[in-house]
PAMARMAR-931635 format. One line per field, with one value per residue: residue in three letters; chain; x, y, z of N, C-alpha, C, O, CB in turn; residue number from 1. Coordinates in steps of 0.05 Angstrom, whole numbers, plus 5000, padded with zeros to 4 digits. Glycine has a CB too. Example, Ala and Ser with C-alpha at 12.3 -4.5 7.8 and 13.67 -1.06 7.14 Angstrom:
<nodes>
mivo: ALA; SER
tortor: A; A
nxx: 5264; 5257
nyy: 4886; 4955
nzz: 5156; 5142
caxx: 5246; 5273
cayy: 4910; 4979
cazz: 5156; 5143
cxx: 5264; 5258
cyy: 4934; 5001
czz: 5156; 5157
oxx: 5285; 5268
oyy: 4934; 5023
ozz: 5169; 5161
cbxx: 5226; 5282
cbyy: 4911; 4988
cbzz: 5181; 5114
setor: 1; 2
</nodes>
This chain:
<nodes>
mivo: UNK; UNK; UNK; UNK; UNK; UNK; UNK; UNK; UNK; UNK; UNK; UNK; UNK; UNK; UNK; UNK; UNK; UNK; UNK; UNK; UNK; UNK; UNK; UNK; UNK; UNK; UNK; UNK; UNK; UNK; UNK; UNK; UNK; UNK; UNK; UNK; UNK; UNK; UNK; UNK; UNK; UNK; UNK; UNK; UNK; UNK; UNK; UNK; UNK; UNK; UNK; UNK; UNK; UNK; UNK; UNK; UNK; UNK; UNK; UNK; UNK; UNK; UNK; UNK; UNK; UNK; UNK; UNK; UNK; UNK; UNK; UNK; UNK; UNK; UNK; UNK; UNK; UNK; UNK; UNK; UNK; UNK; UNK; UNK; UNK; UNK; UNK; UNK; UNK; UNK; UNK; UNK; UNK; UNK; UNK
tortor: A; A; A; A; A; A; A; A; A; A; A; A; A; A; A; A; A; A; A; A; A; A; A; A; A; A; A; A; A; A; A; A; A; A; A; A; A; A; A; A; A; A; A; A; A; A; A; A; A; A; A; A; A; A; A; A; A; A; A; A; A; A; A; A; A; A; A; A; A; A; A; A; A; A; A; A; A; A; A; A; A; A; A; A; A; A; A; A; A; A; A; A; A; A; A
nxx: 5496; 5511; 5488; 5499; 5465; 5423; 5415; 5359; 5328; 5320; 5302; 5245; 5225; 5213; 5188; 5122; 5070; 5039; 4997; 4967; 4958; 4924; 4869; 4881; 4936; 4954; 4933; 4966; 5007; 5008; 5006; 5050; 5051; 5043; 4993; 4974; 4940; 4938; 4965; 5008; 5002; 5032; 5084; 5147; 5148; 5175; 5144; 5133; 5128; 5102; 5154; 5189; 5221; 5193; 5185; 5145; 5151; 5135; 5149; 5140; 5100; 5057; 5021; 4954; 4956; 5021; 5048; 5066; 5063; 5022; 4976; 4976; 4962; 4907; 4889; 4882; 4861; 4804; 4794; 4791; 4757; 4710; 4717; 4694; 4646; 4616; 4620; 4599; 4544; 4542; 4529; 4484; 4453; 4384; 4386
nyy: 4334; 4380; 4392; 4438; 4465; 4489; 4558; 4564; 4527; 4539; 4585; 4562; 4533; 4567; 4606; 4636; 4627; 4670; 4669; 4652; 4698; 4755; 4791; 4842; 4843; 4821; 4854; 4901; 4877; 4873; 4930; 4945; 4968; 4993; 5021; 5035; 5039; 5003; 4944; 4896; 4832; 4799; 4821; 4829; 4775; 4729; 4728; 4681; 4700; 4695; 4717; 4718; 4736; 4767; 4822; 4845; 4905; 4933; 5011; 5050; 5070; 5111; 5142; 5177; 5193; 5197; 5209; 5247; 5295; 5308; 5289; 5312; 5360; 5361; 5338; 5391; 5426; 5398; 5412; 5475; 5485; 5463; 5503; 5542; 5534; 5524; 5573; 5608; 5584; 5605; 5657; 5660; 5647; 5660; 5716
nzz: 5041; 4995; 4931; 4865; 4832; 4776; 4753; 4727; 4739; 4792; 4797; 4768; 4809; 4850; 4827; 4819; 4784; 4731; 4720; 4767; 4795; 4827; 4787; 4792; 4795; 4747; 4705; 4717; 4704; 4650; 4637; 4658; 4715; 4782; 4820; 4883; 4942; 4976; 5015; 4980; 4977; 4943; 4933; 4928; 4914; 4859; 4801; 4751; 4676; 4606; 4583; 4611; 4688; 4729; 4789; 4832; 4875; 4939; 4935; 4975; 5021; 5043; 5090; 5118; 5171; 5186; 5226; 5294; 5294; 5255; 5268; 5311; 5306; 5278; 5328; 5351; 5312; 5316; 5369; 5376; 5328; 5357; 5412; 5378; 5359; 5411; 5427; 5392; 5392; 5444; 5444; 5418; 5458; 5489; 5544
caxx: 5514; 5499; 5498; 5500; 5434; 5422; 5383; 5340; 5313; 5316; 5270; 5222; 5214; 5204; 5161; 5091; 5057; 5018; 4956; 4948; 4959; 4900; 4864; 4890; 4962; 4955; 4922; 4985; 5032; 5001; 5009; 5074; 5061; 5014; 4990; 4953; 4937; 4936; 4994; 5008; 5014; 5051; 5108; 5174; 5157; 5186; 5132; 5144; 5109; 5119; 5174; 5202; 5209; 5181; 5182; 5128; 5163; 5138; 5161; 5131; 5079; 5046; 4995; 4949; 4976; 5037; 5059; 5045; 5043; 4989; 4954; 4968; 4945; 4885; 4865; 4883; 4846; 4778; 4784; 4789; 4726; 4691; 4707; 4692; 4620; 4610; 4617; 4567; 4517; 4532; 4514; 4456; 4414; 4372; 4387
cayy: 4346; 4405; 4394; 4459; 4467; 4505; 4575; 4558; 4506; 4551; 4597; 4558; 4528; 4589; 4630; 4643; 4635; 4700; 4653; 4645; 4717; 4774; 4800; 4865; 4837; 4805; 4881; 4917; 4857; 4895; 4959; 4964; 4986; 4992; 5050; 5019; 5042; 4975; 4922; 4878; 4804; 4781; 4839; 4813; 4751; 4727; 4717; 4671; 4703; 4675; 4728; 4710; 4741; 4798; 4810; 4865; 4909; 4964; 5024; 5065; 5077; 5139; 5153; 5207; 5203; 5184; 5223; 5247; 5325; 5306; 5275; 5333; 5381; 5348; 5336; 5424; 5440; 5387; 5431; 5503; 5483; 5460; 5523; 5565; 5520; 5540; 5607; 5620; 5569; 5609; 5680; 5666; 5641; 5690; 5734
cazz: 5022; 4983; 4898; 4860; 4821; 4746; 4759; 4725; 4756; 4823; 4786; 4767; 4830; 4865; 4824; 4827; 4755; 4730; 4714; 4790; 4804; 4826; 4762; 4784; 4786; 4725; 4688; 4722; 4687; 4623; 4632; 4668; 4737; 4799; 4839; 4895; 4980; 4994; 5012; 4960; 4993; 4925; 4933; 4938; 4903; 4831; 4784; 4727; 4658; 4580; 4577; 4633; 4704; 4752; 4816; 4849; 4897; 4956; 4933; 4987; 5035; 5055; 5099; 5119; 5193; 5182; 5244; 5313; 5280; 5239; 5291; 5344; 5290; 5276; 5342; 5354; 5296; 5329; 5399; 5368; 5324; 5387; 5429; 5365; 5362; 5435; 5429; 5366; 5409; 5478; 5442; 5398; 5477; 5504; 5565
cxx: 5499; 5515; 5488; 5480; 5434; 5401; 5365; 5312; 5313; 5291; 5245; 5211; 5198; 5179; 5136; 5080; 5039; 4997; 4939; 4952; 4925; 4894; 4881; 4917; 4972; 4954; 4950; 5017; 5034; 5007; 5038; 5085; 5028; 5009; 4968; 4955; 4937; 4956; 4992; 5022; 5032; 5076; 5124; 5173; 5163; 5155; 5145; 5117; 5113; 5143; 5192; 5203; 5206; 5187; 5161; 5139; 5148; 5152; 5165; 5115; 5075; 5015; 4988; 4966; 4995; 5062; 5047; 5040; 5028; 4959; 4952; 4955; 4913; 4874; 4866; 4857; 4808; 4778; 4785; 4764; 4701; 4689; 4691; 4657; 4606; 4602; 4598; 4543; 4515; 4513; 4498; 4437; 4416; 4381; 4370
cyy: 4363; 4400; 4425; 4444; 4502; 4527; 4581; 4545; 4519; 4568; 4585; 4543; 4542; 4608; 4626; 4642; 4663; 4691; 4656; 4676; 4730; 4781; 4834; 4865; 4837; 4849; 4901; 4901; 4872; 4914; 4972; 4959; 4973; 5016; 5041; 5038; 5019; 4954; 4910; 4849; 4786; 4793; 4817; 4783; 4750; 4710; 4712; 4683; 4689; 4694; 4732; 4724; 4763; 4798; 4849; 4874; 4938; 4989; 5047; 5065; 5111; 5145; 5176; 5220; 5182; 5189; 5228; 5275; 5323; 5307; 5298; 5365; 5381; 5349; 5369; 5430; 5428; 5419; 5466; 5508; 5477; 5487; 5545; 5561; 5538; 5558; 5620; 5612; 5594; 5637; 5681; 5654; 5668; 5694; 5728
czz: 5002; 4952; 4887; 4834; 4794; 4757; 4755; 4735; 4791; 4808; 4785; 4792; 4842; 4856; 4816; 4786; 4753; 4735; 4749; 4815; 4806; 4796; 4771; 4782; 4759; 4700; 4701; 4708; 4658; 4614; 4638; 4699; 4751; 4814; 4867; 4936; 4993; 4995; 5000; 4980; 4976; 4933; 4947; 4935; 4874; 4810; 4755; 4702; 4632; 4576; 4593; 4658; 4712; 4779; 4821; 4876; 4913; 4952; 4953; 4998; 5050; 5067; 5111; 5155; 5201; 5214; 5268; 5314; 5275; 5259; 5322; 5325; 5288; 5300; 5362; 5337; 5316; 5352; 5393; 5347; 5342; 5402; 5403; 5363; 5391; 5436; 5416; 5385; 5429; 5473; 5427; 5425; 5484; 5532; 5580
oxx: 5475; 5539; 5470; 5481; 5443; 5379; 5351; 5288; 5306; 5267; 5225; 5187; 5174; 5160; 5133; 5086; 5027; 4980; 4915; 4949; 4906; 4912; 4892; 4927; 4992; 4971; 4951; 5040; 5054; 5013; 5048; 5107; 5008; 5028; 4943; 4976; 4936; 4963; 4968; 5043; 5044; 5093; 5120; 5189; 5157; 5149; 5158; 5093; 5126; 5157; 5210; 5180; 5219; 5193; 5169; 5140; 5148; 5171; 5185; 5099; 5089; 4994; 5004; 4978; 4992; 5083; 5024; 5022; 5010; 4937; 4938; 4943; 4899; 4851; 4853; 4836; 4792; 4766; 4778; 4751; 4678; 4667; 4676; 4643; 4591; 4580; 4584; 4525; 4492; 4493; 4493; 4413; 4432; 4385; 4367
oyy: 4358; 4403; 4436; 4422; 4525; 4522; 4596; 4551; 4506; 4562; 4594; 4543; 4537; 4619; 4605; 4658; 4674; 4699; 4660; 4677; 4721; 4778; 4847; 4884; 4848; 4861; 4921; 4910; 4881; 4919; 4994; 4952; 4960; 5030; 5044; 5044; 5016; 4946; 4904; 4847; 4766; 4776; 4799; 4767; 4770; 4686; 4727; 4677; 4668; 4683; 4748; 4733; 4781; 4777; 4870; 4859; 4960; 4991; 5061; 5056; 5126; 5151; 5194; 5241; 5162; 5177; 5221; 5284; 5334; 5318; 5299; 5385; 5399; 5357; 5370; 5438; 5444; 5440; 5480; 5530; 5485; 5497; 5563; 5581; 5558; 5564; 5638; 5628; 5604; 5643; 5703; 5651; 5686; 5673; 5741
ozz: 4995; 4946; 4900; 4823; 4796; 4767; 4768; 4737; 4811; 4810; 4796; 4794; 4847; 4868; 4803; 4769; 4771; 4751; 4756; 4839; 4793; 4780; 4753; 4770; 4750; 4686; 4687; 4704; 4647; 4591; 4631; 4708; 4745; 4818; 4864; 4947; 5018; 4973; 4999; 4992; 4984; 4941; 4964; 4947; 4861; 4809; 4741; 4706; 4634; 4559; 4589; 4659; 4702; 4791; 4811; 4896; 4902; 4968; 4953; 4981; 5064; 5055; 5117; 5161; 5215; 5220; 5272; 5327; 5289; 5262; 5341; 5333; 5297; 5302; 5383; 5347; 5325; 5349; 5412; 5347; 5339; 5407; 5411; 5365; 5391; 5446; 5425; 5392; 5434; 5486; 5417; 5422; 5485; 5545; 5600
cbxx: 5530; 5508; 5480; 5530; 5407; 5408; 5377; 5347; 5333; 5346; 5269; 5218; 5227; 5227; 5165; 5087; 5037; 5014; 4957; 4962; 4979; 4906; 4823; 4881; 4967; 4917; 4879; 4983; 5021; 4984; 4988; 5062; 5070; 5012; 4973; 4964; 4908; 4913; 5005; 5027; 4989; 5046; 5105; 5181; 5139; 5221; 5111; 5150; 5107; 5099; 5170; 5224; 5212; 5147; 5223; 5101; 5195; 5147; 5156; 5129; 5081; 5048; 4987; 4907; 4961; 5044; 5064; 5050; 5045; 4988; 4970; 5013; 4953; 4888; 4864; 4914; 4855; 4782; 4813; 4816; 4725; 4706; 4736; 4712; 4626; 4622; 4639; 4561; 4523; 4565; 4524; 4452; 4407; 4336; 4385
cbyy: 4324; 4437; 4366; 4475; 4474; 4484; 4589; 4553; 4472; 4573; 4604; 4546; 4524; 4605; 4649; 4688; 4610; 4718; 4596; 4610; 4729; 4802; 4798; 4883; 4816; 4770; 4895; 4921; 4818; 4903; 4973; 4996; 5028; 4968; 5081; 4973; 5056; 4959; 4906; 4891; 4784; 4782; 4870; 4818; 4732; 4703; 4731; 4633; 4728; 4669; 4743; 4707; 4731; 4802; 4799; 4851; 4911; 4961; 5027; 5076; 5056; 5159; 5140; 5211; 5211; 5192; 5242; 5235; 5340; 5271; 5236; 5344; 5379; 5323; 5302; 5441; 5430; 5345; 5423; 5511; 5466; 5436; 5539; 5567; 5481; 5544; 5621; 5595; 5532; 5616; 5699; 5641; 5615; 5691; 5758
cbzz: 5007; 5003; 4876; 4859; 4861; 4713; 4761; 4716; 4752; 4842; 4763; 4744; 4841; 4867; 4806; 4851; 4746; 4702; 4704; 4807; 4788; 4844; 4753; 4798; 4793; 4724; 4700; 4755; 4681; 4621; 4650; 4667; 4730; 4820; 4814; 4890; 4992; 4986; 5029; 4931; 5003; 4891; 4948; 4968; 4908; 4833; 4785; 4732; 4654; 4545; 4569; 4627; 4715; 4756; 4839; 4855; 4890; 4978; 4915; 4981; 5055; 5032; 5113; 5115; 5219; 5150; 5236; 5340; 5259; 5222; 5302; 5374; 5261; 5265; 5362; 5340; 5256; 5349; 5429; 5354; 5309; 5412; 5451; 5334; 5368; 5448; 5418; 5327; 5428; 5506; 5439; 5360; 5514; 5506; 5561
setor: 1; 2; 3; 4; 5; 6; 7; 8; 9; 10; 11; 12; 13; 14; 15; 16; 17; 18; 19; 20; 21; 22; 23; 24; 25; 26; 27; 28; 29; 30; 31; 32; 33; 34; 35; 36; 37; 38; 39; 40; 41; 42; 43; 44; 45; 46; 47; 48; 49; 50; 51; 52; 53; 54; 55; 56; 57; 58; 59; 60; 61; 62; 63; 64; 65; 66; 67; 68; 69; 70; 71; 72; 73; 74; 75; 76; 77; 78; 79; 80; 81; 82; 83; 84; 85; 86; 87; 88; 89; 90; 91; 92; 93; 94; 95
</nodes>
């Protein structure tokens, strides 16, 4: 049987204290915000602070090849620097 529970008391169950957060969690609790390249393994949990709660969310990801343009560019631009390599090498040998 299922009793109906104060949300409080669901909160504090659930959430994560700051104290036992990363220092760089904790220095982005401070300021605001985060700007980071790297996944956050807290995101999308509820941290409990003294002013009560947070939660750290993914706003975005972006990477450099985020695509398979990028990546067919990239590997155009490699083989047109190679023949262009070639070519300087083939006419600076001697005859």
């Amino acid at each position: 049987m299922l009793d109906p529970v104060d949300e409080q008391a669901v909160l504090d169950a659930i959430a994560v204290r700051d104290s036992r957060l990363p220092l760089r969690l904790r220095a982005a609790l401070l300021v605001g915000g985060l700007r980071t390249d790297e996944p956050l393994p807290e995101a999308n949990r509820i941290i409990a602070t003294d002013d009560g709660y947070v939660v750290f969310s993914e706003t975005g990801r972006q990477f450099l090849s985020s695509g398979e343009n990028v990546e067919t560019g990239l590997s155009g631009l490699g083989v047109l620097l190679g023949v262009a390599l070639l070519r300087t090498v083939y006419r600076r040998l001697p005859e």
